[in-house]
C-alpha positions as CSV (number, residue, x, y, z in Angstrom):
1,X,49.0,104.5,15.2
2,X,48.6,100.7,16.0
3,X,47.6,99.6,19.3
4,X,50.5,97.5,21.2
5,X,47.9,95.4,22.7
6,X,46.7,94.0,19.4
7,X,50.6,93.8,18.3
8,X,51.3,91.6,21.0
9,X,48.5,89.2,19.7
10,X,50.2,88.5,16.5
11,X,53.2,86.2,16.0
12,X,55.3,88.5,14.0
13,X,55.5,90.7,17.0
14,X,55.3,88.2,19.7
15,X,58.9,88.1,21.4
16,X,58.9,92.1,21.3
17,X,59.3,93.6,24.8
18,X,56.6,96.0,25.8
19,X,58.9,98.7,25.2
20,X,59.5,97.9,21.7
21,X,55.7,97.2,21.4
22,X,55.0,100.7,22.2
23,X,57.4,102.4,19.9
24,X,56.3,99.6,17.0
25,X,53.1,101.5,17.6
26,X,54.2,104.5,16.9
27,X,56.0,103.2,13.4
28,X,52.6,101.4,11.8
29,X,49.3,102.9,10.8
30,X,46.3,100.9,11.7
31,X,43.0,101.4,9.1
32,X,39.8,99.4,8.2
33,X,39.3,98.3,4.8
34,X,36.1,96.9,3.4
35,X,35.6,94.0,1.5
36,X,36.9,93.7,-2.0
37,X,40.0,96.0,-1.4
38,X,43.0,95.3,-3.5
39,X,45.9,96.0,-0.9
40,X,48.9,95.1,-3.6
41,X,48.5,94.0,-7.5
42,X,50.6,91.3,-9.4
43,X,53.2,93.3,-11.5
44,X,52.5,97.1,-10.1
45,X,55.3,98.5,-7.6
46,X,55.0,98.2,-3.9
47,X,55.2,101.1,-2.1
48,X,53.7,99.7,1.2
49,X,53.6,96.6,3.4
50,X,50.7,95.1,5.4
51,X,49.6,92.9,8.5
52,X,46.6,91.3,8.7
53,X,45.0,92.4,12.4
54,X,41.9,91.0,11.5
55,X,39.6,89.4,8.3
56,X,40.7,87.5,5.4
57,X,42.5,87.8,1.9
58,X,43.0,85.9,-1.0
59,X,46.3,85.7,-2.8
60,X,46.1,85.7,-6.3
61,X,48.4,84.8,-8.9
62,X,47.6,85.2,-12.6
63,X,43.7,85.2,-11.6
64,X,43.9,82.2,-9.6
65,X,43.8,82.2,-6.2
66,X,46.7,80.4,-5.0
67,X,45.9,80.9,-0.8
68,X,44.4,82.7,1.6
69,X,45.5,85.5,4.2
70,X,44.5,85.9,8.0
71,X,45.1,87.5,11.0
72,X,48.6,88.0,11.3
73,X,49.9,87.4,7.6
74,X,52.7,89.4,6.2
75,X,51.6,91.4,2.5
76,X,53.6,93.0,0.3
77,X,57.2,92.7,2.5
78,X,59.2,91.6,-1.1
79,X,58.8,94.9,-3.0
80,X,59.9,96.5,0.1
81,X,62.9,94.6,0.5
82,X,63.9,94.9,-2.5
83,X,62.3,98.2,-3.8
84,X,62.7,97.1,-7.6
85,X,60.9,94.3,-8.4
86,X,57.0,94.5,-9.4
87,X,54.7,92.7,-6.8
88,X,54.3,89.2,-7.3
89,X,50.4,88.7,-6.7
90,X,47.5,90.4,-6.2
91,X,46.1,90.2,-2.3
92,X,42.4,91.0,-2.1
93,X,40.5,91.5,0.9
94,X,37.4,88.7,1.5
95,X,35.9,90.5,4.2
96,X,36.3,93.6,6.4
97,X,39.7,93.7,7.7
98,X,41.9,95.8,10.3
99,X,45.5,96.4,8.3
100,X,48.6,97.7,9.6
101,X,50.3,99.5,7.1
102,X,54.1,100.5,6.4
103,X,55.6,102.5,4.3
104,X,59.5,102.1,2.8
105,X,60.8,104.1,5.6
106,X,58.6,102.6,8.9
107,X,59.1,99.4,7.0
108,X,63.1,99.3,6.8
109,X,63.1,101.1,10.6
110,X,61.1,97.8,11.6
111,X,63.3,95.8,10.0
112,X,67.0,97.5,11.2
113,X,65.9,98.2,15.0
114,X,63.8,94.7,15.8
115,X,65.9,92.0,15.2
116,X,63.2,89.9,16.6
117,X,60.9,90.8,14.1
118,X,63.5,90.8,11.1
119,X,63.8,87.2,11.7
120,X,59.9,86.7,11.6
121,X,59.8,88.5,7.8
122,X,62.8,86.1,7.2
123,X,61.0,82.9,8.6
124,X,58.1,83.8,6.8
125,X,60.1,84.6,3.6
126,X,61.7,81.3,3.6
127,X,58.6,79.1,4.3
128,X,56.2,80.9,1.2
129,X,59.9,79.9,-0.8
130,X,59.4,76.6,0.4
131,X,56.0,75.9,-0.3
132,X,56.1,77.7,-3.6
133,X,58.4,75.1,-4.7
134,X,56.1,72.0,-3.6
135,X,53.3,73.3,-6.0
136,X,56.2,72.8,-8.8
């Protein structure tokens, strides 16, 4: 179970109520990963989504690392929204990191009971979209 508190830190939560904090909570696992830890790779299937809470990641495509994660960033959303397409990078921890973690089902709960935070995965979606097409 996440802790609201650190929730509330993070834009992607930020305009939840402290009610909808709590039961957030209640819908992600927090863990620690080390260093080094591959938390999606390019062409496997997703079956989980992440949040940065704390440390770094680099994002990789076809070897090359194309940015860099921190706290707050959104991993591995697209295979969950659309459950049939492979992941499209490989995101590899740089340092100790806190995660949250969702599966399909906490994932798609998130995403049909906070509006709020459906328009964050959205806003996010759009801007990666965005600059993914200035590097054309």
């Amino acid at each position: 179970m996440a802790d609201p508190a650190r929730l509330q830190r993070l834009d992607l939560f930020a305009s939840c109520t402290p009610k909808e904090l709590k039961r957030l909570a209640g819908l992600l696992d927090e863990t620690t990963v080390a260093a080094g830890t591959v938390l999606t790779e390019q062409g496997g299937l997703g079956s989980q989504a992440f949040v940065l809470l704390s440390g770094s990641a680099d994002v990789l495509s076809g070897g090359r690392a194309i940015a860099t994660l921190g706290a707050g960033d959104l991993i591995g959303e697209m295979a969950l929204l659309d459950r049939a397409g492979a992941r499209s990078a490989t995101v590899v921890t740089t340092s100790e990191a806190d995660v949250l973690v969702m599966d399909p089902q906490s994932f798609e709960t998130v995403m049909s009971t906070f509006p709020t935070v459906a328009r964050q995965v959205a806003t996010t979606l759009a801007r990666r979209l965005r600059e993914a097409g200035q590097d054309d």
